[in-house]
C-alpha positions as CSV (number, residue, x, y, z in Angstrom):
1,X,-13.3,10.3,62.7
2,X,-14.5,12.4,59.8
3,X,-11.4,14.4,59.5
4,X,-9.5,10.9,59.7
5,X,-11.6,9.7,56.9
6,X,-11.7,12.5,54.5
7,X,-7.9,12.8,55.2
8,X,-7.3,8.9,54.2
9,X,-9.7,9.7,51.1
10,X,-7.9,12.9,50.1
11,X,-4.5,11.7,50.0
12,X,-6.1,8.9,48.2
13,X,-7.0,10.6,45.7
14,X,-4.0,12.7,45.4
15,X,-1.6,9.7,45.3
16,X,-4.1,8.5,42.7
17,X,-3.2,11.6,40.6
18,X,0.3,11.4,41.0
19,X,1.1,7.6,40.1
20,X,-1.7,7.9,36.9
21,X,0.5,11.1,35.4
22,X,4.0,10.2,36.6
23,X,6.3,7.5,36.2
24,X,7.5,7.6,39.5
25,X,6.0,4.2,40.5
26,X,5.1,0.8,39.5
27,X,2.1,-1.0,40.8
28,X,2.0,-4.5,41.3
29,X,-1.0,-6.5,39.8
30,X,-2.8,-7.5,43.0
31,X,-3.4,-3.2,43.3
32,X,-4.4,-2.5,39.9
33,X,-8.1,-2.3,40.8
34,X,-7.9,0.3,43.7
35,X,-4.9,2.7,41.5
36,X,-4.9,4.0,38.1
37,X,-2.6,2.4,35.4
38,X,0.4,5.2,35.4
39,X,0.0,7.2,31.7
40,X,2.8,10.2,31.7
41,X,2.3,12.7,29.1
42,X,4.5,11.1,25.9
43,X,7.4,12.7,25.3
44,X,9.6,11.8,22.2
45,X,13.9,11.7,23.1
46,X,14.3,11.8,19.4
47,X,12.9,15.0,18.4
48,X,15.7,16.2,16.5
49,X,16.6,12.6,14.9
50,X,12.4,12.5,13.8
51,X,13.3,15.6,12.1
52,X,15.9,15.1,10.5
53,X,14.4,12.2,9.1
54,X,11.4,14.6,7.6
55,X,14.0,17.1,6.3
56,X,15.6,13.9,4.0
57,X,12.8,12.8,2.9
58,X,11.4,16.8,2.1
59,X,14.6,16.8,0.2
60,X,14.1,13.1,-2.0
61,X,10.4,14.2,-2.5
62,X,9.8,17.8,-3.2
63,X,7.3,17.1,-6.2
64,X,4.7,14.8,-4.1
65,X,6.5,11.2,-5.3
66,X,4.7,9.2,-3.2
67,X,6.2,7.5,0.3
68,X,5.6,4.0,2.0
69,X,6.3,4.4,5.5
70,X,6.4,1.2,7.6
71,X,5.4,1.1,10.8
72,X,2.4,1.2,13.1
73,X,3.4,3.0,16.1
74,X,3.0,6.1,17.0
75,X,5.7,6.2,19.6
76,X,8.0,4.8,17.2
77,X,7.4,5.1,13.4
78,X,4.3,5.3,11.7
79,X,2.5,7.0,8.6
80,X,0.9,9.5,11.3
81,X,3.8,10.2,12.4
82,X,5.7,11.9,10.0
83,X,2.9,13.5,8.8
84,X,2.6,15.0,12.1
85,X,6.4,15.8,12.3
86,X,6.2,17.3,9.4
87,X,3.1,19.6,10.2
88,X,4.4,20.5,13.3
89,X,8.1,22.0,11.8
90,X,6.7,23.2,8.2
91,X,2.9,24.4,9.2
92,X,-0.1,23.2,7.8
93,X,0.8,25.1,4.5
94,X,4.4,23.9,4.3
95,X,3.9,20.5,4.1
96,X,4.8,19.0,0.8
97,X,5.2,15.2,1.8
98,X,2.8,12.6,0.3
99,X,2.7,9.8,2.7
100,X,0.6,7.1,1.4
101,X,-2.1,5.5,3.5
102,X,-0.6,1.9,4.3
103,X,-2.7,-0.5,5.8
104,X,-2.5,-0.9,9.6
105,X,-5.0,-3.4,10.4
106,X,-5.8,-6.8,9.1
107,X,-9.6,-7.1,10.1
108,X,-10.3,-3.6,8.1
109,X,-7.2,-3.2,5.6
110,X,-6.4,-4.9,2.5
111,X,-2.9,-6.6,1.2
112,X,-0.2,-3.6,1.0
113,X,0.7,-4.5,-2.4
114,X,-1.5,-2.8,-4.3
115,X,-0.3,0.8,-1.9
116,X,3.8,-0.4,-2.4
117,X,3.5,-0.7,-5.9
118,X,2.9,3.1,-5.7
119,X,5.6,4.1,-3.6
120,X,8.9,5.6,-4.7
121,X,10.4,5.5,-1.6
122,X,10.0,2.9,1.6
123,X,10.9,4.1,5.0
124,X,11.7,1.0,7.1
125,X,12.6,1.0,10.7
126,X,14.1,-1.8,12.4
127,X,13.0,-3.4,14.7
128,X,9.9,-3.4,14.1
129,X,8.0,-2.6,18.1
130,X,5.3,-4.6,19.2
131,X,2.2,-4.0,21.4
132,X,3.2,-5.4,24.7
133,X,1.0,-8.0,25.9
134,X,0.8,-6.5,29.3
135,X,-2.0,-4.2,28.8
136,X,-1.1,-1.8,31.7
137,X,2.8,-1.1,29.8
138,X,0.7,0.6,26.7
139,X,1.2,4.1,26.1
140,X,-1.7,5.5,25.0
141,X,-5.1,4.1,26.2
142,X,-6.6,2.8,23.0
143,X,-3.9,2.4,21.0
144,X,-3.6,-1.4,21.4
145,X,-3.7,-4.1,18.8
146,X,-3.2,-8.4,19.5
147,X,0.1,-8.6,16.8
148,X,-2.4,-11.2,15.1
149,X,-3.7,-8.4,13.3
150,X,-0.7,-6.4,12.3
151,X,0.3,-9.0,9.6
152,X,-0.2,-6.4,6.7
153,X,2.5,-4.4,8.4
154,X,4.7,-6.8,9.4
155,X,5.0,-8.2,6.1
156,X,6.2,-5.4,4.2
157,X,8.9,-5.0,6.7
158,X,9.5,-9.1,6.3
159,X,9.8,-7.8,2.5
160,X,12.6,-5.5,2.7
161,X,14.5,-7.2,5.7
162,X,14.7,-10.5,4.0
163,X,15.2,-9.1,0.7
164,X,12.2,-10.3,-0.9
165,X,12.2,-10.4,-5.3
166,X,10.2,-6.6,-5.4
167,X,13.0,-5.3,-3.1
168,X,15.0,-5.8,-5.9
169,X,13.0,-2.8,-7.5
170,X,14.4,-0.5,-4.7
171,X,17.8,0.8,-3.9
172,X,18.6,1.2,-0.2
173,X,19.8,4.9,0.4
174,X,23.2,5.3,2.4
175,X,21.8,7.1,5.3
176,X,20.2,6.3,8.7
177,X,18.3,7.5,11.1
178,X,18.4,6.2,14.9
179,X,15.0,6.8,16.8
180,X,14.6,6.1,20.6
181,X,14.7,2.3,21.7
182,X,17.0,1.4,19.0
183,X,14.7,1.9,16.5
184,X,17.3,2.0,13.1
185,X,15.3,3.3,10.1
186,X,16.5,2.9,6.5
187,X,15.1,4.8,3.2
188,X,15.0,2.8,-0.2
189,X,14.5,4.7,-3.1
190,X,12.9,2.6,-6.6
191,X,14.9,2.3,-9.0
192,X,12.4,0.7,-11.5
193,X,8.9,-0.3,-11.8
194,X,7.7,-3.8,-10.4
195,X,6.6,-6.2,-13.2
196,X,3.3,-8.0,-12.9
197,X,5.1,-11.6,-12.4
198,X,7.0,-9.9,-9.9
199,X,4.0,-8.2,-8.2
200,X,2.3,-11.7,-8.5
201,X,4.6,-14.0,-6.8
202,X,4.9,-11.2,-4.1
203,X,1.2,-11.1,-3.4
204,X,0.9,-14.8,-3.2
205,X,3.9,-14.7,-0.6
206,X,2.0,-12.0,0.7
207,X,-1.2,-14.2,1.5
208,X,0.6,-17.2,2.6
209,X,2.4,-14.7,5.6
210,X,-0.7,-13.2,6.6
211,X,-2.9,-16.1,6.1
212,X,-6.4,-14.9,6.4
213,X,-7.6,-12.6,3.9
214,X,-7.8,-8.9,5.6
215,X,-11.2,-7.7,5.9
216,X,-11.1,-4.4,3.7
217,X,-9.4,-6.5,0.4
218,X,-11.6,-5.7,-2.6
219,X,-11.7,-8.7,-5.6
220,X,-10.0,-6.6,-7.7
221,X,-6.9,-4.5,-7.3
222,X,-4.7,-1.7,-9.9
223,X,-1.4,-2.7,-10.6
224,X,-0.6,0.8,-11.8
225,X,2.4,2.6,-11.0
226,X,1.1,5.4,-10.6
227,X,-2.2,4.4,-8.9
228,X,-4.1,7.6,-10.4
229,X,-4.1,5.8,-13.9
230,X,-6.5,3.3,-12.4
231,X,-8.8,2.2,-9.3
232,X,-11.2,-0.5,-8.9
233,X,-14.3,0.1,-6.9
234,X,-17.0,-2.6,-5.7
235,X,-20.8,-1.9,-7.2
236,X,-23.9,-2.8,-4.6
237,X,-24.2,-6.2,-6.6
238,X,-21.2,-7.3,-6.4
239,X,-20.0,-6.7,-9.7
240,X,-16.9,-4.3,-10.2
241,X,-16.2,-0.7,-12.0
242,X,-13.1,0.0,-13.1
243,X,-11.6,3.1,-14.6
244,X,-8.3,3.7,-16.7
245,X,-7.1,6.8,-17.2
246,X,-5.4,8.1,-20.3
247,X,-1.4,7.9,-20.0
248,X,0.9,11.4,-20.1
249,X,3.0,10.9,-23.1
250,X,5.9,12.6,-21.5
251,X,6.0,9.3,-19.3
252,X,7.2,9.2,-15.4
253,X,10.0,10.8,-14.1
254,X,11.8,10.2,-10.9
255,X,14.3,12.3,-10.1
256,X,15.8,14.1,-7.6
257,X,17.0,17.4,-7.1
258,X,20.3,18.2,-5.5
259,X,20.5,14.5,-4.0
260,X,24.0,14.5,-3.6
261,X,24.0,13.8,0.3
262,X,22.2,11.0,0.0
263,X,21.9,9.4,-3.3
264,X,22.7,10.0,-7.3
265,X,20.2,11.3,-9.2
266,X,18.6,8.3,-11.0
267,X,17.6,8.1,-15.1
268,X,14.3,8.4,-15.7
269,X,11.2,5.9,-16.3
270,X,9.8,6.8,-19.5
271,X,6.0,5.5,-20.9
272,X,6.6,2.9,-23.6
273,X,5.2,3.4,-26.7
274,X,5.9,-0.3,-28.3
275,X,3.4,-3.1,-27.4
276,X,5.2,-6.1,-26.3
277,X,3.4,-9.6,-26.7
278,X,1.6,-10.0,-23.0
279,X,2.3,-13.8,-23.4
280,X,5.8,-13.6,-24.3
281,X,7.1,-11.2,-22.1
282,X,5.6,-10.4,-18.5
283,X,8.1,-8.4,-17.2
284,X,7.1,-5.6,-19.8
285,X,2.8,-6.0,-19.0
286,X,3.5,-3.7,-15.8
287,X,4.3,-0.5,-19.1
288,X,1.1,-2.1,-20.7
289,X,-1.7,0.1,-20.2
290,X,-4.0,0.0,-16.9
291,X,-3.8,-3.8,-15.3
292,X,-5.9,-5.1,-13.1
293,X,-5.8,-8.2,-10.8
294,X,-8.4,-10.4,-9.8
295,X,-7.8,-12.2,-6.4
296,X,-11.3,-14.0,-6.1
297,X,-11.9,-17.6,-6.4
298,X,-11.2,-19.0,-10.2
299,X,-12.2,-22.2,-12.0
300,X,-10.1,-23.5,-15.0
301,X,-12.6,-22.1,-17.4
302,X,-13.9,-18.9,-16.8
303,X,-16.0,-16.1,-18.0
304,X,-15.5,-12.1,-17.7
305,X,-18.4,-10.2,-18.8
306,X,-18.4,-6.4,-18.3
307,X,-19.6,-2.9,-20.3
308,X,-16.9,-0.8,-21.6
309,X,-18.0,2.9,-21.4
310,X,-15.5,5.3,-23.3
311,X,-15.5,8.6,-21.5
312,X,-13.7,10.7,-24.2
313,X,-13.0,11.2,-27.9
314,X,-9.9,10.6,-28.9
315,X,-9.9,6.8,-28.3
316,X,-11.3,4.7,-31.6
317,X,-9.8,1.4,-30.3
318,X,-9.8,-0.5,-27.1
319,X,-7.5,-3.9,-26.1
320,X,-8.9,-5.8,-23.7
321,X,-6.2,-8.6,-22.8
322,X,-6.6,-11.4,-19.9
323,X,-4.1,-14.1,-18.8
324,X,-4.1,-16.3,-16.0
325,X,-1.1,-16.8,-13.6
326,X,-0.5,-19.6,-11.8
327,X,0.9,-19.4,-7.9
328,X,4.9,-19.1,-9.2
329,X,3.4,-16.4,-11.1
330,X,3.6,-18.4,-14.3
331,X,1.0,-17.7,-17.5
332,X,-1.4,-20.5,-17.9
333,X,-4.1,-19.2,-20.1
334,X,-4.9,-16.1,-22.3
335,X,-7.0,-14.8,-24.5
336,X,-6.8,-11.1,-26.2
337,X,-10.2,-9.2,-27.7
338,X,-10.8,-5.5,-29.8
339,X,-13.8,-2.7,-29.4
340,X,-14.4,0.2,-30.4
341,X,-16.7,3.1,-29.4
342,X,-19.0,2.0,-32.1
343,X,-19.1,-1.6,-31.1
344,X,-21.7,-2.9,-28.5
345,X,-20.5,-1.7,-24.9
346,X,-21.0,-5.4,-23.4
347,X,-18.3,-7.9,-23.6
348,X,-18.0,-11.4,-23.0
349,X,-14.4,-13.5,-22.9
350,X,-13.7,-16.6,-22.4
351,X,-10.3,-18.5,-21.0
352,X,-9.2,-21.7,-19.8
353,X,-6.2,-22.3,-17.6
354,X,-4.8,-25.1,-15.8
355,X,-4.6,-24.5,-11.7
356,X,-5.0,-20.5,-12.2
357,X,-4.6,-18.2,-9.2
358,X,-5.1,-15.1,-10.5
359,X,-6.5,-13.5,-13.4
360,X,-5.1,-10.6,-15.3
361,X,-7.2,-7.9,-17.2
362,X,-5.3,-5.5,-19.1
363,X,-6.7,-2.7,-20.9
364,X,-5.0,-0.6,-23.8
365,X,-6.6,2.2,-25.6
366,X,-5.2,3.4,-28.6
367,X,-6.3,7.5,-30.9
368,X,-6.4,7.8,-34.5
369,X,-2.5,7.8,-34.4
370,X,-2.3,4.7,-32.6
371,X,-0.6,5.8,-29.6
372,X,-1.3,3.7,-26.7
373,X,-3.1,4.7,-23.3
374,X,-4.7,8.1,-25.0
375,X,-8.1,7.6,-23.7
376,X,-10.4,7.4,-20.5
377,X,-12.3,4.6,-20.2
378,X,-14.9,2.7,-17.4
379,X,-15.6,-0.8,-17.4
380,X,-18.1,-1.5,-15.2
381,X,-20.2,-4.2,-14.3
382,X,-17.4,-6.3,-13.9
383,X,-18.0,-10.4,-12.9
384,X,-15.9,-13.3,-13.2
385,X,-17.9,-16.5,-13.4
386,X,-17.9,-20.4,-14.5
387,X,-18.9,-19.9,-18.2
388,X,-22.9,-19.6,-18.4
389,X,-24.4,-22.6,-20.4
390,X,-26.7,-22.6,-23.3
């Protein structure tokens, strides 16, 4: 009886083995409990289609331009992914890619736009997979999420699939890549920078797609293009600090070299050096400066109140514009103010708006030649309030 038993227990175990390593068989649910949910080692059939997808993008991004790649998957597409891909063919040293972190998850992640605006080129896969609801069909034990909150990856693919207004700032490449389960994935190159109306009316799409508000989104957010000119970071009080970095004067170039296969070079995106009116012409504020957005609740009159700390010498002059944008990403207030680094470091503005959605803070430093952007600067300290009564 003991050999019987230790024989029933050993083969057991061995089938055990085999169906939790092997694809060879499918359990049905009543048997779940007693055998182990089958998880094959994961092997990709589109090795050589993954790298040539690394070896076009190497090509359109030699010089670090920043790449938005959508997807959340690491069986099909993701960020991790070709980062990976790229590792494992170039080594550690050889990689020269800079994929930008795109949010995954709604409950931790913020809105994509402020990461998109960034990105010269989008890589775009479609379809788009989805976590199987069947818990037993995922690949990799832990990688599961309910498609409730993958809303801030979804939309960016709903943005370039349904030809959103900012997809207009791209140019879809003539070439394709074809991953396993039909996976088709596109590359679209920007041909010019988003303007803030633009980058406005795509957020508040944005937040009427994914509904509730993702759990890492900060009040404010940098409009820059690139991001490195700007950040806004959240102080223990809940006030905000944000920094704006002096602009290159030789401006940003996107180019390409040798980009015959896929694309013609494109002409490039040059600072401004003129200083349009913000009021009268908001497709020119995204060349004005370091913007900043504020996405927190907004009455029709508000205060901003802040300290302006200059972190350099060259600047004698700071800007500090703010306008108000309605939901069609419409100006409905604004109001404009001067420092300098011998005026008290606090500020106080006032504006009044009917219905605003969104505030806009746009800063523009200026040298003893009056050449704009020429100088670091932190404001910090940062609320937005009903104005304070006397």
């Amino acid at each position: 009886v003991r050999t019987v038993m230790l024989s029933v227990a050993g083969c057991y175990l061995i089938g055990n083995l085999v169906l939790g390593l092997t694809p060879i068989a499918t359990i049905t649910q009543a048997f779940h409990p007693l055998f182990a949910i089958s998880l094959p080692p994961l092997v990709r059939t589109d090795y050589d289609e993954v790298v040539r997808l690394v070896n076009a993008l190497r090509q359109l991004a030699p010089h670090n331009e920043p790449i938005y790649v959508v997807g959340y998957q690491r069986l099909q597409l993701s960020p991790s992914v070709i980062s990976a891909a790229e590792r494992v063919v170039y080594g550690r040293e050889g990689r020269i890619l800079n994929i930008l972190p795109a949010p995954q998850v709604d409950s931790r992640d913020q809105y994509p736009l402020e990461t998109l605006l960034q990105a010269q080129y989008v890589v775009v896969p479609n379809p788009l997979a989805e976590y199987p609801n069947d818990l037993t069909k995922v690949p990799i034990v832990g990688e599961w999420l309910p498609n409730k909150e993958i809303g801030v990856v979804r939309v960016v693919f709903e943005a370039f699939t349904q030809n959103w207004e900012i997809v207009g700032d791209f140019q879809r490449l003539p070439v394709q890549f074809k991953l396993e389960n039909g996976s088709v994935v596109s590359l679209y190159q920007r041909i010019r920078p988003t303007s803030v109306s633009t980058a406005v009316r795509t957020l508040s799409t944005i937040q009427q797609y994914i509904g509730e508000r993702p759990g890492g989104q900060r009040n404010w957010m940098a409009l820059n293009q690139p991001l490195e000119q700007s950040f806004a970071n959240r102080n223990l009080n809940n006030t905000y600090r944000l920094v704006a970095y002096k602009e290159e004067r030789d401006g940003i170039t996107q180019s390409i070299p040798n980009p015959s296969s896929l694309l013609p070079a494109t002409t490039p995106v040059q600072a401004t050096t003129e200083l349009p009116n913000l009021i009268q012409d908001t497709s020119s504020t995204s060349e004005l400066g370091q913007s900043f957005l504020y996405l927190g609740s907004l009455p029709n009159d508000a205060e901003v109140i802040g300290k302006v700390t200059f972190l350099d010498n060259p600047c004698v002059r700071l800007s500090l514009r703010l306008a108000m944008f309605n939901q069609d990403g419409k100006i409905v207030g604004s109001t404009e103010s001067d420092y300098s680094p011998t005026n008290s470091s606090s500020f106080r503005l006032s504006i009044h708006g009917k219905d605003p959605v969104y505030l806009l803070l746009n800063v523009v430093g200026y040298d003893n030649q009056n050449t704009l952007n020429s100088c670091t600067l932190v404001i910090n300290s940062l609320k937005v309030s009903p104005p304070q009564s006397l």
